[in-house]
C-alpha positions as a Python dict, from the first residue, in 0.01 Angstrom:
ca = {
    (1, 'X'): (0, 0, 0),
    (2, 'X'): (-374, -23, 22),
    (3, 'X'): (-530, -186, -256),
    (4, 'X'): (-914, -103, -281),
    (5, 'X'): (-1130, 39, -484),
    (6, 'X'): (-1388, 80, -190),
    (7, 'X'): (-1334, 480, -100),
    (8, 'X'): (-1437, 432, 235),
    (9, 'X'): (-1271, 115, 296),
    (10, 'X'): (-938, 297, 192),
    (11, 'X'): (-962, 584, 398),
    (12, 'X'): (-1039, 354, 692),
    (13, 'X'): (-730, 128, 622),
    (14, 'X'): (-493, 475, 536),
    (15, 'X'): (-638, 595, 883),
    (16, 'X'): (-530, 321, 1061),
    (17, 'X'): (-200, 293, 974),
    (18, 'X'): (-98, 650, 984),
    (19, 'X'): (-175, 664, 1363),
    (20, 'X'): (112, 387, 1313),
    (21, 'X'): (339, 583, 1122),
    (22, 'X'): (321, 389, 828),
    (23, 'X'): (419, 561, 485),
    (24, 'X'): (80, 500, 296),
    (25, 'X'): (13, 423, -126),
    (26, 'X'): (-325, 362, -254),
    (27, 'X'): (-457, 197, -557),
    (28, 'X'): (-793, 151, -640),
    (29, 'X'): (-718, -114, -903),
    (30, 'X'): (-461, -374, -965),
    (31, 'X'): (-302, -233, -1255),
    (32, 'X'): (-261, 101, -1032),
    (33, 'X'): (-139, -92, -748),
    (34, 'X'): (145, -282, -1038),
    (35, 'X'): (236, 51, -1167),
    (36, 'X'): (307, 225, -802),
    (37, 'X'): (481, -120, -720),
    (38, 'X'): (731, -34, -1029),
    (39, 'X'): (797, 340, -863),
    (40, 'X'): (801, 192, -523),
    (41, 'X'): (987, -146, -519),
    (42, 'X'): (1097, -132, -171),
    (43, 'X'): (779, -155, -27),
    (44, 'X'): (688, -351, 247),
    (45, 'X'): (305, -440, 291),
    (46, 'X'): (9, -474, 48),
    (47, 'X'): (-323, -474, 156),
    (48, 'X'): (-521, -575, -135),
    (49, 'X'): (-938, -599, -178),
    (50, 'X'): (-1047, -913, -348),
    (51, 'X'): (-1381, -730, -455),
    (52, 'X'): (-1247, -516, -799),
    (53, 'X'): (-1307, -368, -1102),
    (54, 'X'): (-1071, -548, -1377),
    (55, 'X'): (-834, -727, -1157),
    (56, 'X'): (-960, -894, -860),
    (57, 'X'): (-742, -952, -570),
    (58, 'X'): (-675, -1271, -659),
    (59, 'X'): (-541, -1211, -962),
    (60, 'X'): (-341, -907, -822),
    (61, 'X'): (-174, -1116, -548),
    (62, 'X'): (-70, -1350, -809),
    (63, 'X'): (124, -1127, -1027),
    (64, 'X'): (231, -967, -777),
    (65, 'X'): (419, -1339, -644),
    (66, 'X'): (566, -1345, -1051),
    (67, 'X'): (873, -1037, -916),
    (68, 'X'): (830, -1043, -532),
    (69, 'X'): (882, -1364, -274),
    (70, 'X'): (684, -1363, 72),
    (71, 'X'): (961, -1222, 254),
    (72, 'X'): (1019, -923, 15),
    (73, 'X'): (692, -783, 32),
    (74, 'X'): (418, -941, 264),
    (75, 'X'): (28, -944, 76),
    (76, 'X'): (-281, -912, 330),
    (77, 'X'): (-607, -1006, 148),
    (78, 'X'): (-938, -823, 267),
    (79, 'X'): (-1253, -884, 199),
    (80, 'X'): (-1626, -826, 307),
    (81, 'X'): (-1802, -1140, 144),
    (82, 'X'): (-1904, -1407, 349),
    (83, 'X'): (-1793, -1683, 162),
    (84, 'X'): (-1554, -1915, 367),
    (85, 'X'): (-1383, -2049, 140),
    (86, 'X'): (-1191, -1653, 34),
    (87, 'X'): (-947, -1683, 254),
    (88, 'X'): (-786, -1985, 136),
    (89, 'X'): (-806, -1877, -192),
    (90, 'X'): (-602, -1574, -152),
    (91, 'X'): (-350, -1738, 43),
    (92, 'X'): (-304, -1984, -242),
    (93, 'X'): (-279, -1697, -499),
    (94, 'X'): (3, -1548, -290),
    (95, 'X'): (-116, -1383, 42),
    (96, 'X'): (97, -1380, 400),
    (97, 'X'): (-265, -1328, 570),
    (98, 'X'): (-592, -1249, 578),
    (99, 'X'): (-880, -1030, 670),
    (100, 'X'): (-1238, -1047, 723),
    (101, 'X'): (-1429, -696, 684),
    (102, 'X'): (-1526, -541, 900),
    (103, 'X'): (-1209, -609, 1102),
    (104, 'X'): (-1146, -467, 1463),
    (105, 'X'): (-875, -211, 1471),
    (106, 'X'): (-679, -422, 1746),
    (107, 'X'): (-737, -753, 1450),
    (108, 'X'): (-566, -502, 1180),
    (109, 'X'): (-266, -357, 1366),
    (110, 'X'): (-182, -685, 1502),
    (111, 'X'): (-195, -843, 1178),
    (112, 'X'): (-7, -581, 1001),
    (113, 'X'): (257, -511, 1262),
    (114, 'X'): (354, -897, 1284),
    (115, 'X'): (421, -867, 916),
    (116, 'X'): (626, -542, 948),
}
């Protein structure tokens, strides 16, 4: 699932890992992403923009954490702000990894195919 509510961003992402043969979701909020998470439980990756409306990705990665352990569904944080200290922050709210945008495409498979 991609979490964004960046259109471009998303299309980018859904791109991406289609030429991978990934089955795709987007959201382009955290309460969409919680509500297709409740239809879709067996899902295995979430890609998930700090940068929101409402819930920021923080907040989303968190709540996501409350029903689903690290192993059960794997939470890559994005983000395109320059501020160093992002990263750690999502991984402390919940996230497996994270990403810097722009990423390279070889950055993003690798990173998404070691969580598959």
């Amino acid at each position: 699932m991609i979490v964004d509510d960046a259109l471009h961003s998303v299309q980018i992402m859904e791109s991406r890992l289609k030429i991978q043969q990934y089955q795709t979701f987007t959201a382009n909020s955290g309460e969409q992403a919680l509500d297709i998470l409740e239809k879709h439980p067996d899902m295995d990756i979430a890609i998930i923009d700090y940068f929101m409306q409402g819930m920021n990705g923080y907040e989303l990665a968190s709540k996501i954490r409350l029903k689903y352990t690290n192993e059960l569904l794997k939470i890559i944080g994005v983000s395109g702000l320059s501020d160093p200290h992002i990263s750690a922050h999502f991984i402390k709210s919940g996230a497996n990894d994270f990403l810097h945008k722009p990423f390279e495409p070889e950055e993003f498979y690798c990173r998404v195919n070691s969580m598959a």
